[in-house]
C-alpha positions in Angstrom: 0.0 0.0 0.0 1.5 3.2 -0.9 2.5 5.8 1.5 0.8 8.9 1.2 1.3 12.3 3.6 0.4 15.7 2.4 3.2 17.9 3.8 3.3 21.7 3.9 6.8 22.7 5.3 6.0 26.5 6.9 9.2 26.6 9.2 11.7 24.9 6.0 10.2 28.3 4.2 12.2 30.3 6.9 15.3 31.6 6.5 18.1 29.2 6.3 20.1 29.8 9.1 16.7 29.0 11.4 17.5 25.2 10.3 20.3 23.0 8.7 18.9 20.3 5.9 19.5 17.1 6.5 18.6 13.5 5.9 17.9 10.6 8.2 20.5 8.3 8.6 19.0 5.0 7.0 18.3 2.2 9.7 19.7 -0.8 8.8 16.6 -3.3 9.7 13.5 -1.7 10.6 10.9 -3.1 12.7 7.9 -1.6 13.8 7.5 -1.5 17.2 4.2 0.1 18.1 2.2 2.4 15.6 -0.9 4.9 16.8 -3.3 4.3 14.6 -5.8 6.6 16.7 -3.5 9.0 15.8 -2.7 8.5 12.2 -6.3 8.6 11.6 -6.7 11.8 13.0 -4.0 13.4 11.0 -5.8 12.0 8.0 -2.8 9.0 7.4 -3.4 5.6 6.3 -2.5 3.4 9.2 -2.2 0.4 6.8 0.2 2.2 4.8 2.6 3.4 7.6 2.6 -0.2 8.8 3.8 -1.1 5.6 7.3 -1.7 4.5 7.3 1.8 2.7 5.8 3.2 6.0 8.0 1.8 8.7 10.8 2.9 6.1 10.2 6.3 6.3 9.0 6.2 10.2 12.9 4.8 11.1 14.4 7.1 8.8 15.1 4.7 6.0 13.5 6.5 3.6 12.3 9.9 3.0 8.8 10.1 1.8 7.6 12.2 -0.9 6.9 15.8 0.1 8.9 15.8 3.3 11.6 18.7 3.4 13.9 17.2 6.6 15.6 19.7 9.1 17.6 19.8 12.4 16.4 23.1 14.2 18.5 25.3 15.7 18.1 26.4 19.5 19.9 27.4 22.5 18.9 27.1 25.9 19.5 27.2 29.9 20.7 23.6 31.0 20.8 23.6 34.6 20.9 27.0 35.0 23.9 27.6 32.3 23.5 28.8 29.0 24.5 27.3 25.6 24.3 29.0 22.8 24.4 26.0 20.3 22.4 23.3 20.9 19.6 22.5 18.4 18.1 19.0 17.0 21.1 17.0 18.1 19.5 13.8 17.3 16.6 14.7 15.5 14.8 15.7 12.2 11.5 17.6 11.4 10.4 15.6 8.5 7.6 18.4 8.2 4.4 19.8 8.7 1.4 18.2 8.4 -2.3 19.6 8.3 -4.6 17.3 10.5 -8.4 16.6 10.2 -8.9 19.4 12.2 -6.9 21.4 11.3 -4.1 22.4 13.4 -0.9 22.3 11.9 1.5 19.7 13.0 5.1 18.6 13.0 6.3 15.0 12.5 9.5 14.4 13.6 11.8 11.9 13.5 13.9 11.4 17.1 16.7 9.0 17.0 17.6 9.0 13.2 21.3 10.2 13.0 23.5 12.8 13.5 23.1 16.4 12.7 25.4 19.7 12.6 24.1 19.9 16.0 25.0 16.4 17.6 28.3 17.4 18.9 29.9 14.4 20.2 27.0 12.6 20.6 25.7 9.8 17.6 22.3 11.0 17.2 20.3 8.2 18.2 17.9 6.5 20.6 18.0 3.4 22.5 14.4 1.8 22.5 14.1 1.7 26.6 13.8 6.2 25.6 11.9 5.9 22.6 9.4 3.9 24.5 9.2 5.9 27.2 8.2 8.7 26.0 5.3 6.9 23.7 3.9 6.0 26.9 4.0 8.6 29.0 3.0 11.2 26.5 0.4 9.6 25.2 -0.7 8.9 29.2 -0.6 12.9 29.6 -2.6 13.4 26.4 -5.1 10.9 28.1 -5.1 12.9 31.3 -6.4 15.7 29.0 -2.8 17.2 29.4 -1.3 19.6 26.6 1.6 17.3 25.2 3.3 16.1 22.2 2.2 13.0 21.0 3.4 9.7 19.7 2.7 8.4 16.1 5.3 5.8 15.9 8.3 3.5 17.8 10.2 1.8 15.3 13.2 -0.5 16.2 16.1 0.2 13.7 18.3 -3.1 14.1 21.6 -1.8 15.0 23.0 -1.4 18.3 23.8 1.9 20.3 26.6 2.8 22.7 25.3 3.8 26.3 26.1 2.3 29.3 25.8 -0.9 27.5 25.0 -1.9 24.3 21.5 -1.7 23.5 18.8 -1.7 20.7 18.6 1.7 18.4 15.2 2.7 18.0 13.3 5.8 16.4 10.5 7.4 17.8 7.8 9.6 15.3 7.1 12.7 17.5 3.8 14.9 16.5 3.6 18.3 18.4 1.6 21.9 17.7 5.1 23.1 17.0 9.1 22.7 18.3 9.7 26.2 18.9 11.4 26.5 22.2 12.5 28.8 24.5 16.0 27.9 23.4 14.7 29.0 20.0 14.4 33.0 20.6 17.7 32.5 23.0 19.6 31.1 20.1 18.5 34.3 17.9 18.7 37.2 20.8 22.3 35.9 22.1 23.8 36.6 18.1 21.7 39.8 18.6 19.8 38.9 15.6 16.5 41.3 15.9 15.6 40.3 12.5 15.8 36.7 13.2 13.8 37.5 17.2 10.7 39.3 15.2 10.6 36.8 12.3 10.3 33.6 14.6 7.9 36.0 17.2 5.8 36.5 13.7 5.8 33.0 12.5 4.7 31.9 16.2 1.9 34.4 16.1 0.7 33.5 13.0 0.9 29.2 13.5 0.0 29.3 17.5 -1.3 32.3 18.3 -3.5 33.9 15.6 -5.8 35.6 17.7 -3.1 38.0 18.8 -2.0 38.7 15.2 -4.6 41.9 15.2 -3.4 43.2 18.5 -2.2 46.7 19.2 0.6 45.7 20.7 1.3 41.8 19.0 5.1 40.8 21.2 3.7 41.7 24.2 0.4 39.7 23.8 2.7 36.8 22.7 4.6 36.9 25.9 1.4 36.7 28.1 -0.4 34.3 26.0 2.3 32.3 26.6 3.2 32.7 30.3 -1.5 31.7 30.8 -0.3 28.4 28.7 2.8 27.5 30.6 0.6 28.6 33.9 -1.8 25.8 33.3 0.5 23.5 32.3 2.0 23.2 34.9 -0.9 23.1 37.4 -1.8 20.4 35.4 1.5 18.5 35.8 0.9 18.9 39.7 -2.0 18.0 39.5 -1.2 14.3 38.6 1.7 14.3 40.2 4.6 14.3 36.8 7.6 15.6 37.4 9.6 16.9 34.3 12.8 16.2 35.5 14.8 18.6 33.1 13.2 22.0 32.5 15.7 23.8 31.0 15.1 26.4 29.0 15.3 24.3 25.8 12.6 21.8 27.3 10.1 24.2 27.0 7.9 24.8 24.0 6.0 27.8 23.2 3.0 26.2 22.4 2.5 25.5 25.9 2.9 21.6 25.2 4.5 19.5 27.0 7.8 18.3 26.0 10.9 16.1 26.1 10.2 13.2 28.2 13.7 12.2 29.4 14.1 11.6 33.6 10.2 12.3 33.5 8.6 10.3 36.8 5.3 10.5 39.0 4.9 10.8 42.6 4.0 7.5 44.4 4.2 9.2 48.2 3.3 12.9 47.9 6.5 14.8 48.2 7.2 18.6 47.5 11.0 17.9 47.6 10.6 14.6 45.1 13.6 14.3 42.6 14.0 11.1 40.6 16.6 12.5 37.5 19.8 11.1 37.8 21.4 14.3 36.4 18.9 16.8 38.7 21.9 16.8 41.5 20.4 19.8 43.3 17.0 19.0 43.4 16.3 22.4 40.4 13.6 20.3 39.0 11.9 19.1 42.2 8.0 18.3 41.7 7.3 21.5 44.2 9.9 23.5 42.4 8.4 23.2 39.1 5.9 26.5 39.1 9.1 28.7 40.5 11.3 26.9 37.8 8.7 27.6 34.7 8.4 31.7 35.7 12.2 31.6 35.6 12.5 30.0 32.2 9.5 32.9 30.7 11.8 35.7 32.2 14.5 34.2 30.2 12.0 34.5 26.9 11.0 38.1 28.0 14.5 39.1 27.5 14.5 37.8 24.1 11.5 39.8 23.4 12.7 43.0 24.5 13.6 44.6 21.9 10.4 44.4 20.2 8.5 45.7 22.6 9.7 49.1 23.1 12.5 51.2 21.9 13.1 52.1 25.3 14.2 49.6 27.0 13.1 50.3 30.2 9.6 50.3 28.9 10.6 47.1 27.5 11.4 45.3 30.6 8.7 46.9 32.7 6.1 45.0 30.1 7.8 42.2 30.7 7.6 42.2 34.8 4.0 43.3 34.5 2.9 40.3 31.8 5.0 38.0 34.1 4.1 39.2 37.6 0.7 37.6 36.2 2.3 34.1 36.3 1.8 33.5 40.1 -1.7 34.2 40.4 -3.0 32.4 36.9 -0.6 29.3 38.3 -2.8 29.4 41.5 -6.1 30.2 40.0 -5.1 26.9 37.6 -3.9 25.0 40.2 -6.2 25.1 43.1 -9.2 25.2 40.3 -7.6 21.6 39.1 -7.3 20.2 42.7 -11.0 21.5 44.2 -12.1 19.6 41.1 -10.3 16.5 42.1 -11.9 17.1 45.3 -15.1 17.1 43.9 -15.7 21.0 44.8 -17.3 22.6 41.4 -17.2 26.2 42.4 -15.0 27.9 44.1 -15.8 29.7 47.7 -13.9 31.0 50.8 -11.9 28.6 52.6 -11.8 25.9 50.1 -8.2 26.8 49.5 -7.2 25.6 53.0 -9.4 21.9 52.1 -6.8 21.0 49.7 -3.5 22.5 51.5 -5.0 20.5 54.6 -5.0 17.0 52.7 -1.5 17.7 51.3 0.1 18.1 54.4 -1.5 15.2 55.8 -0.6 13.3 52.8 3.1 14.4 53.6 3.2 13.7 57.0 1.5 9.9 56.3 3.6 9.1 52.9 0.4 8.4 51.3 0.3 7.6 47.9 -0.6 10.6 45.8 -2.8 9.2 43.1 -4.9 6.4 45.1 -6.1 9.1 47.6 -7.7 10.9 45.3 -8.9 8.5 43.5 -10.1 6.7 46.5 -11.9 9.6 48.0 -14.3 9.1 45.6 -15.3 5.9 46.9 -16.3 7.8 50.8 -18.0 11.3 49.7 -21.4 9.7 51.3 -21.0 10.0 55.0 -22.3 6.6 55.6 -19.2 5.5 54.0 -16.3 3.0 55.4 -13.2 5.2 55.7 -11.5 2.5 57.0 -9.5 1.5 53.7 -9.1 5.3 52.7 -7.3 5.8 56.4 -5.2 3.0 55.8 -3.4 4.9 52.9 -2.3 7.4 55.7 -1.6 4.4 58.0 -4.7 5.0 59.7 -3.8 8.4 60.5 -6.7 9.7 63.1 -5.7 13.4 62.5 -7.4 13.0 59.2 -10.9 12.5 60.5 -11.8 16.5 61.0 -10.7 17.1 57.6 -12.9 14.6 56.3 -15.8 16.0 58.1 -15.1 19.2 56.9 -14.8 18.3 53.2 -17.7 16.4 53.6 -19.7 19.1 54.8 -18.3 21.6 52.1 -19.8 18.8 49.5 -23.0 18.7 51.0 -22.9 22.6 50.6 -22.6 22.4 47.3 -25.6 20.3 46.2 -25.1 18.0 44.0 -25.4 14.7 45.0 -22.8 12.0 46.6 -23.4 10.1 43.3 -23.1 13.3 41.0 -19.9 14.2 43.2 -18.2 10.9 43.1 -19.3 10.2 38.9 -17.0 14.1 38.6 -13.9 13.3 40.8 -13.6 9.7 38.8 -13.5 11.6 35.6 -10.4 13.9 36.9 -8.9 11.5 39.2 -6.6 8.6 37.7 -6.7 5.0 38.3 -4.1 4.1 36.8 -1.0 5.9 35.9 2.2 5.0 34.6 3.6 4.5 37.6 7.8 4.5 37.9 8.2 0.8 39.0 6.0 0.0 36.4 7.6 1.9 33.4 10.9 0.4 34.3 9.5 -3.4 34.0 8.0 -2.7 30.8 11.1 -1.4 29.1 13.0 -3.9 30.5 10.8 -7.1 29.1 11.3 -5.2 26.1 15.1 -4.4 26.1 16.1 -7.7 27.2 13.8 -9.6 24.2 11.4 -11.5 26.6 8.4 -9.8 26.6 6.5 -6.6 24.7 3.1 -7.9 26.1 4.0 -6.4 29.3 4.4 -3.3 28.1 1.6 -3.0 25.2 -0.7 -4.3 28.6 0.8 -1.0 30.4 0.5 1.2 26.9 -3.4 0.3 26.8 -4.3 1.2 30.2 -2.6 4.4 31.2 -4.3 5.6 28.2 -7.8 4.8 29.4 -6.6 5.8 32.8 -9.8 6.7 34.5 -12.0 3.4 33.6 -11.6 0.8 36.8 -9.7 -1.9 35.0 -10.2 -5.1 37.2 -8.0 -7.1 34.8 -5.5 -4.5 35.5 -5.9 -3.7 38.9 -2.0 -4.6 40.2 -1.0 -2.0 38.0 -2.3 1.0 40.4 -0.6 -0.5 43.6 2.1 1.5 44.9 5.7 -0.2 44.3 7.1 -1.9 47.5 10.1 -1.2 49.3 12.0 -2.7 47.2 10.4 -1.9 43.9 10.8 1.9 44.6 12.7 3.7 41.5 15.7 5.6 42.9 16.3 7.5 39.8 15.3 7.5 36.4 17.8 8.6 33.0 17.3 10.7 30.3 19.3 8.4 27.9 20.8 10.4 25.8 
């Protein structure tokens, strides 16, 4: 069946110097590995055909299919709090655009195929443990109802790759609103390019943003549309407990997507101070640091910005510090409006605030585990309920009887019934999620050839994650002791 995808390549139409050409390196045996036919549908592709020979060819970077115009990017970016001003699609390539059923525009991207003018010393490729764990995980957050990048494709490429160990090279097909970055308007405003600032600002505008494009003053509208996105995204990655793991400036994309899985994990305990990444040695990307760590990363975009904003510059930077003084209070008004929902509280009144402080502290105190008690407090909002089993997740923690009484009562305040309540916090609150222990099995079935059934069993239900799965019930139990993930590696 022949392979057939209508691009239109808006960012290969910028100037040259925004990109570098470049083709795929061709994978020597290519195997498909797991294909999204959900999603190729919705971008109007044939899943038959891209789980054809000609399809897998071009999803490992075999081939190059007709229309597509292949680029590396180039960006900069913060890395830990230190700047580079080269880093760009090291081991990746932006096939091109495509225009989806409805229509958004969309890049498909290749990550894994090869070396690039921006690999450094690095080869370019993937291992398939990284490869799939991002499918999973993102397409977990896109089932959470989380802005993300998605996952069309994991292809296996039959050659080996040089980590740690040997392991098996693999290529991931990466769908996303758009790759600008950060890192993109750093690489341009640290070469003091204006020109180049205003004509990626513009082309933003114009593919993410057109309801700005009219403004009176466009930049500055930018900047704050962005800083609302970035505002709910990450009261939404709280509010399930992800932690990024590696937010540099580079790892965040304009469109207010989620990107870059790497040393991504989730909270079992709830814990401010959680860091899983191996490379996060000072705890920068904690899970409670990740609000603070986002507003730092948008000052480092206003600065880019600055000089189209004002001639003056100190007009320049005040818009900036006004637009992003606003990130603090749309964080909160996102973030306790996400967890009052969890809590099955609709509408938002005096005092509510303190409910869902209250049940995170006790959380803390007892190590429970953050996504059963949430979705378990579903199962008591009637007062005639057993709490006996939700207590136990606090180790029978007493203290926690007032606050129950008190939520209860704000409930019954609101009017809707138990039934009504508990139907609403089920839709919001998780029962299965991919949790660390279970991620790291998967991939390991997989790397080690025994077993992909484990993981395509994982795959299916984080992606229904808020159906009660009976079949799949051991895979919301909190890890033991000794199945506790110490950290978790970005594999590059």
């Amino acid at each position: 069946m022949s392979l057939a995808i209508a691009f239109d390549n808006s960012y290969a139409r910028l100037p040259s110097r925004f990109y570098e050409r470049v083709r795929p390196e061709a994978a020597p045996s290519p195997g498909l590995l797991v294909l999204n036919t959900t999603l190729a549908a919705d971008l109007g592709l044939n899943p038959e055909a891209l789980a054809s020979p000609e399809g897998v060819a071009a999803l490992s970077g075999a081939a190059v299919p007709e229309g597509a115009d292949p680029i590396a990017m180039a960006y900069a970016g913060h890395q830990f709090g230190h700047f580079v001003p080269a880093l760009g699609d090291g081991r990746a390539v932006l096939l091109g655009e495509v225009i989806a059923r409805d229509g958004r525009r969309l890049d498909l991207q290749l990550k894994g195929s090869g070396r690039t003018v921006f690999s450094r010393r690095g080869d370019g490729k993937a291992a398939v443990g990284p490869v799939l764990r991002e499918y999973l995980i993102s397409e977990a957050m896109a089932a959470f109802g989380i802005p993300t990048t998605r996952s069309l494709a994991a292809v296996a490429t039959g050659e080996t790759v040089l980590r740690e160990r040997p392991l098996p090279g693999a290529v991931l097909t990466r769908v996303a609103a758009s790759h600008v970055r950060v890192g993109t308007f750093q690489y341009f405003a640290h070469r003091s390019d204006e020109d180049g600032v205003r004509r990626l600002a513009d082309y933003v505008i114009d593919r993410l943003y057109p309801d700005i494009a009219g403004a009176e003053a466009p930049y500055a509208a930018l900047f704050e549309s962005v800083v609302q996105r970035q505002a709910r995204l990450i009261a939404l990655w709280l509010s399930v407990g992800f932690v990024h793991g590696v937010m540099n400036t580079d790892n965040m994309a304009i469109s207010g997507e989620t990107i870059d899985y790497g040393p991504c994990a989730f909270l079992d305990a709830y814990d401010p101070g959680m860091v899983l990444s191996s490379i996060d040695r000072q705890g920068r990307y904690a899970y409670g640091r990740q609000p603070q760590i986002a507003q730092w990363n948008l000052a480092r975009l206003g600065e880019c910005l600055l000089p189209l904003l004002s001639d003056d510059r100190d007009k320049a930077v005040q818009i900036v510090v006004d637009r992003l003084s606003g990130f603090a209070r749309q964080f909160e008004a996102a973030y306790f409006g996400r967890f009052l929902e969890k809590l099955g509280i609709a509408d938002e009144r005096p005092g509510d605030r303190e409910l869902v402080t209250g049940l995170l502290s006790l959380m803390q105190m007892g190590e429970a585990d953050f996504t059963l008690v949430f979705r378990r407090l579903a199962d008591i909002v009637d007062p005639k309920a057993d709490t006996e089993a939700f207590l136990s997740l606090f180790g029978g923690n007493a203290g926690l009887e007032p606050w129950l009484t008190a939520w209860r009562a704000r409930l019954a305040a609101g009017g809707r019934s138990p039934t009504e309540v508990a139907t609403s916090m089920r839709a919001i609150n998780p029962a299965i999620i991919p949790r660390n222990h279970q991620v790291e099995k998967a991939l390991d079935a997989v790397i080690d050839g025994s077993d992909g059934s484990t993981y395509i069993r994982l795959l299916q239900a984080v992606t229904h994650p808020f159906d009660d799965r009976p079949d799949d019930a051991d895979l919301a139990v909190p890890p033991r002791t000794e199945e506790r993930v110490a950290a978790t590696f970005c594999g590059t």
